[in-house]
C-alpha positions, 0 to 999 in steps of 0.5 A: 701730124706732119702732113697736117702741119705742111697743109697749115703752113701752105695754107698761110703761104697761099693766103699771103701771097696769092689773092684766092679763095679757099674752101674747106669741104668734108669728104664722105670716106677716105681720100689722099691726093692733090690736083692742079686744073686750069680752065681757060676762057676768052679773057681769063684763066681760072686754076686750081689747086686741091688737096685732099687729106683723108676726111677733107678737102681744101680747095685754092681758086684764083684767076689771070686775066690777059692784058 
């Protein structure tokens, strides 16, 4: 109950403050764990967050540009 409510409360967090997209996506069997991953192009950088709580997944994705 706890974790569910600190994922909810991250969530509004995120949307508040970041311009990014979220996805929810269900997960055959059971997963616990997050990941941060940043890939880097010529003139941007995309990041990730996602978190994972048994049966899904929620994913954050927004981009940096270089000026």
């Amino acid at each position: 109950m706890i974790i569910a409510l600190l994922l909810v409360l991250s969530l509004f967090i995120v949307v508040n403050f970041a311009n990014c997209d979220i996805i929810f996506a269900p997960i055959k069997g059971l997963m616990f764990g997050a990941l941060y991953n940043d890939e880097i192009f010529d003139e941007e950088t995309e990041h990730t967050i996602q978190v994972l709580l048994f049966f899904f997944s929620v994913n954050f994705i927004w981009s940096t540009f270089k000026e």
